[in-house]
N, C-alpha and C positions, 0 to 999 in steps of 0.2 A: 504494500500500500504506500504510495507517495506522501509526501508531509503535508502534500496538499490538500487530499482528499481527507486524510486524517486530522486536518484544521477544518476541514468542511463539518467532519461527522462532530466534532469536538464543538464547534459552534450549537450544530443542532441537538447536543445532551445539554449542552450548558442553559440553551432554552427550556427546554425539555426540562430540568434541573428546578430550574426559577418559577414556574408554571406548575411543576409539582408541588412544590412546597407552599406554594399560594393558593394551593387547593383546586385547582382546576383537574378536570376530565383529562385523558389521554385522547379522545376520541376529537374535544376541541382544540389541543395541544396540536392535533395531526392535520388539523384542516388548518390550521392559521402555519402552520412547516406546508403543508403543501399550495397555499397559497405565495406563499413567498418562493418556495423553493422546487416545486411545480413536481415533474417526476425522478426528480433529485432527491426528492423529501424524504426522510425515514418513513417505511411501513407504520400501519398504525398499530400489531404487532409489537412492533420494536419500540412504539410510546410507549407501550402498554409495559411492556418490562422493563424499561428505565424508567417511568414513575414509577413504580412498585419500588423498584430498588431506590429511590432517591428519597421514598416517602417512609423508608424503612431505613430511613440514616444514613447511606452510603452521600459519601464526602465526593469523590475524585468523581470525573466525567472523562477520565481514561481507561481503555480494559485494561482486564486484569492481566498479570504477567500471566503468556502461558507455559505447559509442559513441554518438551522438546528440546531440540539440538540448538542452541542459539545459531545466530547467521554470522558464521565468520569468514566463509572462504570468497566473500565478495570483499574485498579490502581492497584499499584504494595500489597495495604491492599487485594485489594478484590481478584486480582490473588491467593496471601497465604490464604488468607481464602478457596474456594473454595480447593485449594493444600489439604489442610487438611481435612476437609470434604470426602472428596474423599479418603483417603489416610482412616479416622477412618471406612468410611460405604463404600464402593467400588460398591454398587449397589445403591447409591441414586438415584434419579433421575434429570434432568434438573429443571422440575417443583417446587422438591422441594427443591432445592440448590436457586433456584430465590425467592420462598418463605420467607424463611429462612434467606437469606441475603438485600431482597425485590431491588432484582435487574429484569430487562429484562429477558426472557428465552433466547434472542436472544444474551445478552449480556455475560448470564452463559456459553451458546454454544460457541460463542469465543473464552471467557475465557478458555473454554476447550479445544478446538481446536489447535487455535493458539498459545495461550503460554503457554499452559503444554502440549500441544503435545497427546493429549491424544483422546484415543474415544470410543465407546458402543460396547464391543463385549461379547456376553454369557451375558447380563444383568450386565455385570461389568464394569466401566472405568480404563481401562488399557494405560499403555505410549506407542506410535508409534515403539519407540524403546526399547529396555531390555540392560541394564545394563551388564556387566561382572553376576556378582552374581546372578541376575535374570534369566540369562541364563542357569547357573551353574544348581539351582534350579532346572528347569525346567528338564534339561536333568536327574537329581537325580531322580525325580518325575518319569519322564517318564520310568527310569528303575525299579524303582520299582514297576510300577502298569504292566510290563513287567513281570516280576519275579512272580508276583500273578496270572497273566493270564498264564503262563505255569502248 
């Protein structure tokens, strides 16, 4: 979840929060969230258990820690590593990027995904977006494999 979305949802507990405690419904809590916040809005649902829980004491309008492996193998070392990698061999693979770095394949995919922006196309990792200059290139390229086919 991005920090953004999580300042979104974190807005709407804190509503949800102040609303509970002032004694209002969840059900009009959910229609003044989806008035404002259309179908972005929390479920009415998910009012429904955050006032409960707000009306029953709970302080914070963050979830709770949960069980599981914390997220360490996206670290801003292993994001540059794998940057490069990619960047010297452009056709490695997932498999052996996680080999190599003896990370998750699940964690390499991520790392590829989400924070270099990047994905498999032609058997190469390429970025979602091109650059000014990569652009350039490309159009260069394209005229002259133009010119050879005439």
């Amino acid at each position: 979840m991005t920090s953004k979305s999580n300042e979104f949802l974190l807005e709407q507990r804190t509503y949800i929060k102040i609303r509970s405690l002032l004694g209002d419904t969840p059900r009009n809590i959910n229609k003044d969230l989806v008035q404002v916040y259309g179908g972005e809005a929390c479920s009415e649902s998910t009012v429904k258990k955050w006032s409960l829980r707000f009306r029953e004491g709970r302080v914070s309008v963050e979830d709770d820690p949960r069980m599981g492996q914390p997220i360490i193998a996206t670290t801003a070392n292993n994001i540059a590593l794998v940057a490069e990698m990619c960047d010297s061999d452009p056709r490695i693979t997932i498999e052996q990027l996680a080999t190599s770095l003896t990370l998750l394949t699940g964690s390499v995919h991520a790392i590829l995904n989400k924070h270099l922006g990047m994905s498999k196309v032609c058997s190469r990792w390429v970025p979602h977006l091109l650059n000014q200059t990569q652009k350039k290139t490309q159009v260069r390229i394209a005229k002259k494999l133009l010119g050879k086919y005439d």
